[in-house]
C-alpha positions as CSV (number, residue, x, y, z in Angstrom):
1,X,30.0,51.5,-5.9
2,X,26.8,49.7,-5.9
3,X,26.8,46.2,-4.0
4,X,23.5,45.1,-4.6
5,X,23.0,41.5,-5.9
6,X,19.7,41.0,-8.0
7,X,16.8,41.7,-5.2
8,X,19.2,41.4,-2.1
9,X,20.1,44.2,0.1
10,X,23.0,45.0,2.1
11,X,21.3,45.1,5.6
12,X,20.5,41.9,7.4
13,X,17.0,41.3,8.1
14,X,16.1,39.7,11.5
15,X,14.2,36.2,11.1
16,X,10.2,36.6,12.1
17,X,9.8,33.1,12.5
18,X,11.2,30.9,15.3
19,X,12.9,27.5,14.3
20,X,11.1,24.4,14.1
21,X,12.3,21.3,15.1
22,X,10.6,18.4,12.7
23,X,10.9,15.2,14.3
24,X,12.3,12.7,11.8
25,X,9.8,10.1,12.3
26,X,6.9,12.5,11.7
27,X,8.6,13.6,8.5
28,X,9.1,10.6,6.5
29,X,6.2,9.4,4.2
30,X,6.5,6.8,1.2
31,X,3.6,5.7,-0.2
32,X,2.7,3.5,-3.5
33,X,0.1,2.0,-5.0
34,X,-0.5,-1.3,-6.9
35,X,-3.1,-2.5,-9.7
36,X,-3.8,-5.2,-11.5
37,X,-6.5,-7.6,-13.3
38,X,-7.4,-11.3,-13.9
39,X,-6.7,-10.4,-17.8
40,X,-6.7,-13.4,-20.2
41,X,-9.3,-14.2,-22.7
42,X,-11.8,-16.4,-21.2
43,X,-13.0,-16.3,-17.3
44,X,-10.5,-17.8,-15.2
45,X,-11.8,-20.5,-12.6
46,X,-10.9,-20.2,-8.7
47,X,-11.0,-22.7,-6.2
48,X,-9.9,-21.3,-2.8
49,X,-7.0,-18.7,-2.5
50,X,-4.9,-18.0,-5.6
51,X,-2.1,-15.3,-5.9
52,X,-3.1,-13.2,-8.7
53,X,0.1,-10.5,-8.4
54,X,3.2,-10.1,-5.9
55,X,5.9,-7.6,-4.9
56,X,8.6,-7.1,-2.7
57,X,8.8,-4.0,-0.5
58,X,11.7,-2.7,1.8
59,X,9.8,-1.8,5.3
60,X,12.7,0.7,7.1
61,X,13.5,-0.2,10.7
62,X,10.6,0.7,13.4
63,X,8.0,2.0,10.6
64,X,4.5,0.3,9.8
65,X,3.0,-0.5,6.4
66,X,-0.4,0.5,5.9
67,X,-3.3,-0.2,3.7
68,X,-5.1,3.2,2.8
69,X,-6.6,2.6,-0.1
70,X,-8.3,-0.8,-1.6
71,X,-10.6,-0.6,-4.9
72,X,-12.1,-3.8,-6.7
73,X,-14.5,-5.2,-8.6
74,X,-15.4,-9.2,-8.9
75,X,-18.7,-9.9,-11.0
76,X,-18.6,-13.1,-8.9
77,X,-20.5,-12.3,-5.4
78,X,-18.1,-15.1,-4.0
79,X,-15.1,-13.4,-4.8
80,X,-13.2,-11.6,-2.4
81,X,-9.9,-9.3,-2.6
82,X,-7.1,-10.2,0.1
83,X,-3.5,-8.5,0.8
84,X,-1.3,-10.5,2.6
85,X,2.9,-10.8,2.8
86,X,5.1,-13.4,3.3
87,X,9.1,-13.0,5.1
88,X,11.1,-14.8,7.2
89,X,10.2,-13.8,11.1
90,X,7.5,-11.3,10.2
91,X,4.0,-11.5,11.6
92,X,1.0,-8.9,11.0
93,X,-2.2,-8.6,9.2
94,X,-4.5,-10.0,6.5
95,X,-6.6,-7.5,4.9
96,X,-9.8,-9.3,3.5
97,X,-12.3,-6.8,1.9
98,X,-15.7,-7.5,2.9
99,X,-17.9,-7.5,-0.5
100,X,-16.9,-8.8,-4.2
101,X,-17.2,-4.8,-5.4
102,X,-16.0,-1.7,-3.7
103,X,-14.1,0.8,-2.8
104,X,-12.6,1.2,0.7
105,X,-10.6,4.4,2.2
106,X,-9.5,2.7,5.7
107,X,-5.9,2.5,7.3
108,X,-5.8,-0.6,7.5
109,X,-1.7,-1.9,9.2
110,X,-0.4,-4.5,8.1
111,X,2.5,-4.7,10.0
112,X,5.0,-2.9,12.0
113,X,9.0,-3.7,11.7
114,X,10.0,-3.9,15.6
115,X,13.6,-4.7,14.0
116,X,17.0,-2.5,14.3
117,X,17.6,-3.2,10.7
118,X,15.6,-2.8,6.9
119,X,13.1,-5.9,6.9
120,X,12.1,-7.2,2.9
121,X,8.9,-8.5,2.5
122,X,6.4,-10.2,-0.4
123,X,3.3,-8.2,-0.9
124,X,0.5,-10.8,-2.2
125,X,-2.1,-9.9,-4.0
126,X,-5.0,-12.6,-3.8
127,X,-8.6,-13.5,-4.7
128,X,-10.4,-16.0,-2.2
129,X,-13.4,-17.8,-3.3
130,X,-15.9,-17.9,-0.3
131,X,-18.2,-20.8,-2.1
132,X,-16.7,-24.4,-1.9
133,X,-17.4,-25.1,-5.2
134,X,-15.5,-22.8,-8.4
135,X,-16.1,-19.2,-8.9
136,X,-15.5,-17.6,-12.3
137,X,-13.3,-14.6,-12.4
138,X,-14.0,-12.7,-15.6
139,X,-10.8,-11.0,-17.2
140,X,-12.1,-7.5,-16.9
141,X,-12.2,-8.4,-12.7
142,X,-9.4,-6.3,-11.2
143,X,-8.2,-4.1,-8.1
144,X,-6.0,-1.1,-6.8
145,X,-4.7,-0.8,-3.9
146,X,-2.8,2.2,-2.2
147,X,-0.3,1.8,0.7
148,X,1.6,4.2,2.9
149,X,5.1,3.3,5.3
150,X,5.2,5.5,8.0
């Protein structure tokens, strides 16, 4: 009588490899990414800081949110892109990009949830006008940006 299975034998093969232990925090990875433009049909003015897009995002207890990834283009030299978040008790940091037109690998954090529990947080997506005066956002002006929790 032949006890064979499809490609399995009936002797037990000793493992070569050891066992690995994989810490849990080293394991987990989520990562996104967000785009968007001015859009419209004529060139939108700016004055200041306007909130072109926003999102919310669930930030796991003791894990970090970081910026890997920012690409954008302003024809306006006084444009710049920002990423900032709002929530209730949660403090970090405001990535600013330093040119109108770029693109920008970094790992940039934006914060770290200290907290026991799952913290929700806005995601803004912004323009900021350097020049005190209006700058003109054409609708083809837009950005991507790529995030990663960890």
């Amino acid at each position: 009588m032949n006890n064979k299975k499809a490609g399995v034998s009936g002797l037990k093969r000793k493992c070569r490899f050891k066992r690995v232990k994989v810490c849990p925090k080293a394991a987990f990875r989520r990562a996104f990414s967000v785009s968007g433009v001015i859009g419209g049909e004529d060139r939108a003015i700016l004055i200041g800081v306007t909130t072109r897009q926003q999102i919310a995002v669930n930030i796991p207890p003791r894990r970090s949110l970081f910026l890997t990834n920012a690409k954008y283009c302003f024809e306006s030299t006084g444009a710049r892109f920002v990423v900032s978040f709002t929530g209730t008790g949660i403090t970090g940091n405001t990535f600013r990009s330093a040119s109108n037109c770029a693109e920008e690998r970094i790992r940039f954090l934006l914060l770290t949830n200290t907290s026991s529990r799952t913290v929700t947080l806005t995601l803004l997506f912004q323009v900021l006008a350097l020049e005190t005066g209006p700058v003109l956002l054409n609708p083809q002006d837009g950005w991507s940006a790529s995030f990663v929790i960890r």
